[in-house]
C-alpha positions in Angstrom: 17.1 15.0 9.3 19.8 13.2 7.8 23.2 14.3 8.2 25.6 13.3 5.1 28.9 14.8 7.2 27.8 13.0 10.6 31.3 12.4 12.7 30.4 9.0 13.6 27.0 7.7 12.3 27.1 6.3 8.8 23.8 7.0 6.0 22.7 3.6 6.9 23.3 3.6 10.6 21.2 7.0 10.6 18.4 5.6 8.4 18.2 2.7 10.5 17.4 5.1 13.7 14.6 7.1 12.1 13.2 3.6 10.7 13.5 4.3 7.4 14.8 2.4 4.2 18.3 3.6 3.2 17.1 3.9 -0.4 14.2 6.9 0.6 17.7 8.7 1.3 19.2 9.0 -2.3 15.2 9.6 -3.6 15.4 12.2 -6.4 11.6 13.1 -7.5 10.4 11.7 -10.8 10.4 13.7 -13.8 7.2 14.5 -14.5 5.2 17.9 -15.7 3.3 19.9 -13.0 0.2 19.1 -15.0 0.8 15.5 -14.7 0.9 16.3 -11.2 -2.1 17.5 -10.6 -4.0 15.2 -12.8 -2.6 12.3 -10.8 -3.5 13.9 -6.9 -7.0 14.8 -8.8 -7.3 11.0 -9.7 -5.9 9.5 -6.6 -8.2 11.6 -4.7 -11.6 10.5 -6.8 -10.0 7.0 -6.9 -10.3 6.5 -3.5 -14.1 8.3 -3.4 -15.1 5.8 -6.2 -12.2 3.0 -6.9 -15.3 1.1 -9.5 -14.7 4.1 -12.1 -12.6 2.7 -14.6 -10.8 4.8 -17.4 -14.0 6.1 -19.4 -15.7 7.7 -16.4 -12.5 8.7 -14.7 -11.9 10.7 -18.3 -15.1 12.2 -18.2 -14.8 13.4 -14.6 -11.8 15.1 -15.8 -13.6 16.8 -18.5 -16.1 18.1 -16.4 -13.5 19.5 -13.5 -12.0 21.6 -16.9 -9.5 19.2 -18.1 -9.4 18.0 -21.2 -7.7 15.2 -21.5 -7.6 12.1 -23.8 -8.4 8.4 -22.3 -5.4 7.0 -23.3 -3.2 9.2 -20.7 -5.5 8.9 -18.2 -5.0 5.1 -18.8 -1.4 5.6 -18.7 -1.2 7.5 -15.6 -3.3 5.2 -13.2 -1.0 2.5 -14.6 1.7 4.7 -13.5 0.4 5.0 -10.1 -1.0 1.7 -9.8 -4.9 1.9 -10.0 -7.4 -0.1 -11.1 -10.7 0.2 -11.7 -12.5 -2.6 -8.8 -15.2 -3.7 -10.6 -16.5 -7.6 -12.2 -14.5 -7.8 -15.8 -13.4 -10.0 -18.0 -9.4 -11.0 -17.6 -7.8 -9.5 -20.4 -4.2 -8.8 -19.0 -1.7 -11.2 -17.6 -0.6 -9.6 -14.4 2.7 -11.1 -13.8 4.6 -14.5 -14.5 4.1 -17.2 -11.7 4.5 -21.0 -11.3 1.1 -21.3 -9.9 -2.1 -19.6 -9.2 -3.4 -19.9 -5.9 -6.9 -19.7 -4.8 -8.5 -17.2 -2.4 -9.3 -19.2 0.8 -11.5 -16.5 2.6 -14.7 -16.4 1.5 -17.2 -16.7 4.1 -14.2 -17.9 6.5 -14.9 -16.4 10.2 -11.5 -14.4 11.2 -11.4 -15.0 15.0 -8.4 -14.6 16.0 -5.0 -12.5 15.8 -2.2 -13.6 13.1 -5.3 -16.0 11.3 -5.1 -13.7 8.0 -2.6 -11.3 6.9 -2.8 -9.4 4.0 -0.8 -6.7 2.0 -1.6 -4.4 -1.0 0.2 -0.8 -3.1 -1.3 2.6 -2.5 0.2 5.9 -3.9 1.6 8.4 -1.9 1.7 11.5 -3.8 4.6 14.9 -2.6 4.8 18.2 -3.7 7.0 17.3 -6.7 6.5 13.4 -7.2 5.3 10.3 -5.6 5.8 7.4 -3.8 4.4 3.7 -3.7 3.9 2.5 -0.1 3.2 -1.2 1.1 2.1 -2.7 4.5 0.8 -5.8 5.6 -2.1 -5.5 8.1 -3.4 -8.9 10.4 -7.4 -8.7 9.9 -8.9 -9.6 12.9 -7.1 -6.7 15.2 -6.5 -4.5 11.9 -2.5 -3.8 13.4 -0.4 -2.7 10.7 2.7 -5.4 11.4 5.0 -3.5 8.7 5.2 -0.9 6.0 7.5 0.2 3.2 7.8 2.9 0.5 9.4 3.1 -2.8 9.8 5.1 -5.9 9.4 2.3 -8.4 6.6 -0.5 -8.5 9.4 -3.2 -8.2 9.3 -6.4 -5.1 11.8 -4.8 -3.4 10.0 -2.7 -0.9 7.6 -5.3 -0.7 9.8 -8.1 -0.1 11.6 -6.0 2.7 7.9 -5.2 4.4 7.1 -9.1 4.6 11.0 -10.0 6.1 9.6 -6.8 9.0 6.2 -8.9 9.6 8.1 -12.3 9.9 10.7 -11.0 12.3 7.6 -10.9 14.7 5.3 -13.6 14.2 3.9 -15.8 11.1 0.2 -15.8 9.6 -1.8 -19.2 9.2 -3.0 -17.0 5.9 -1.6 -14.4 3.7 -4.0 -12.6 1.2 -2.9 -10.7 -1.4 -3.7 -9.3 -5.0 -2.8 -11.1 -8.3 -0.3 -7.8 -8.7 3.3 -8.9 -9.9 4.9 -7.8 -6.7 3.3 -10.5 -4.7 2.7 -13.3 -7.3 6.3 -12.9 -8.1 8.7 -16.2 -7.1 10.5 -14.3 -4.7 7.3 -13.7 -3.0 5.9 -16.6 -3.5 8.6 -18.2 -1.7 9.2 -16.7 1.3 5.6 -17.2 2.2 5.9 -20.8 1.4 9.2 -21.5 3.1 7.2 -19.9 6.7 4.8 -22.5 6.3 2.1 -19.8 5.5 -1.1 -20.6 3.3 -1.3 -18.7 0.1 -4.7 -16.8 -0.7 -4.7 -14.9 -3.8 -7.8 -11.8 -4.2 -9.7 -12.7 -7.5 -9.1 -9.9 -10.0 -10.7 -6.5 -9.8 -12.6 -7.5 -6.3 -12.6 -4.9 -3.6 -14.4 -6.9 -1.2 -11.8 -9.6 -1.2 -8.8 -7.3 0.5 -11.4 -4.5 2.3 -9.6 -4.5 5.4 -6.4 -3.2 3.3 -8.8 -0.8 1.2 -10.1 0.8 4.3 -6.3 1.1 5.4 -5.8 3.1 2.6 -8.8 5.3 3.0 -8.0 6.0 6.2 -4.2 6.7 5.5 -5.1 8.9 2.7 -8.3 11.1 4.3 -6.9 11.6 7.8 -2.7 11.9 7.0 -2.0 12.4 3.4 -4.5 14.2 2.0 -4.2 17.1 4.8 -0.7 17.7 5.0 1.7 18.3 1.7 4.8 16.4 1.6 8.2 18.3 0.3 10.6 15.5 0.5 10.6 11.9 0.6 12.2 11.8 4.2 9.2 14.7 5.7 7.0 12.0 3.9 8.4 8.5 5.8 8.5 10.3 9.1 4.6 11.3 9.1 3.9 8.0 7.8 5.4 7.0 10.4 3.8 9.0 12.8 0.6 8.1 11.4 1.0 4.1 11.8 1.8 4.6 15.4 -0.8 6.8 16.2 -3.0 4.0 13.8 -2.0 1.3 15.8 -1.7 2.2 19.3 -3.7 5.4 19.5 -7.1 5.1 17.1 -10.0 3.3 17.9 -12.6 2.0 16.0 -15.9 1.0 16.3 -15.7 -2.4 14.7 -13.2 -3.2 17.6 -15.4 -1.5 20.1 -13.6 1.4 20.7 -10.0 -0.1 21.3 -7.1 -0.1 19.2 -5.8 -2.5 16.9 -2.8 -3.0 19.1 -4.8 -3.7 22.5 -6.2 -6.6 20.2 -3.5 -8.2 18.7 -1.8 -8.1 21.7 -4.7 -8.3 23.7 -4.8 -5.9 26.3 
């Protein structure tokens, strides 16, 4: 896909035509055992069937599918990939240093129009040999997926570069997002405040206040990832990609009565 030895494209001027970020290019798959592996697509798969089982249940689901394995690395591979349990608990972990807490501004707030409420969230792509972390920001009321990123680390990088793609096209009035450290982080924080944007942070451990992102990732997962087995990290960005387009111009849904998210948000 890439061509290291191109005449007269550069690495970055051939990432830049396939859309995809220069670092995917120079991916090398994280060292991890083939049993680690598989445990991790076998919880990211029940994760997103049940994402209120928390660490004891997730163990004993293990158990019964024949492996026996301890709480404490199942524990320490969802935090590896990113999963909590989304369930009412008590706060017992800090999630990230920020200069203020925000709010969440959305309860029983009607969404009427385009660009009213964005919001963003971390799934985990999983390949043949590895994984990936992938971002986007979706805009609730037409449920068009303004940008996306992957990356092989749970830094704010990706995520940072996702929200500079959304703002080259528009701004929200709103911007939702978890209480993760990517997105309560100063950098973050800061570009959404310098656009003028409202900040609306989810309360922790509730589904319900991000669902339009958690049905994003259902969908993503049940009709692209889960069907199709990703070698490298550029086969992986180039169905994503595929997928997005066919999400946004091609799919409809029945909440939108049976148009796609783009012929709403740019209302065709």
């Amino acid at each position: 896909m890439i061509e290291p030895e191109h005449p007269s494209l550069s690495i970055a001027r051939q990432c830049e035509l396939l859309e995809i970020a220069r670092s995917s290019y120079y991916y090398e798959p994280t060292p991890m055992s083939e049993e680690n592996l598989q445990l991790m697509r076998l919880l990211d798969e029940q994760y997103t069937r049940t994402p209120c089982y928390g660490t004891r249940k997730m163990t004993a689901w293990l158990n019964k599918q024949g492996y026996l394995v301890n709480r404490k690395r199942v524990t320490r591979l969802l935090r590896l990939m990113g999963l909590e349990a989304i369930y009412p608990k008590p706060r017992v972990t800090i999630p990230g240093e920020m200069q203020q807490k925000y709010p969440y501004l959305l309860r029983d707030v009607p969404i009427q129009r385009v660009n009213q409420v964005w919001s963003t969230d971390i799934t985990y792509i999983r390949l043949t040999r590895g994984f990936l972390y992938l971002v986007a920001i979706i805009d609730w009321f037409s449920r068009y997926v303004l940008s996306w990123e992957v990356s092989t680390t749970l830094d704010t990088r990706f995520c940072l570069d996702a929200l500079d793609q959304a703002f080259h096209q528009t701004t929200p009035e709103i911007f939702n997002n978890d209480q993760g450290v990517q997105f309560t982080c100063k950098d973050f924080v800061d570009r959404l405040k310098t656009a003028n944007v409202r900040i609306s942070w989810d309360g922790r451990g509730r589904a319900l206040d991000n669902i339009f992102v958690e049905r994003l990732w259902r969908t993503v997962k049940y009709e692209e990832v889960y069907i199709k087995d990703y070698q490298t990290v550029p086969v992986a960005v180039q169905n994503l990609k595929e997928f997005f387009r066919h999400y946004n111009y091609e799919r409809i849904h029945q909440s939108l009565e049976y148009k796609t998210p783009a012929q709403i948000y740019y209302h065709r």
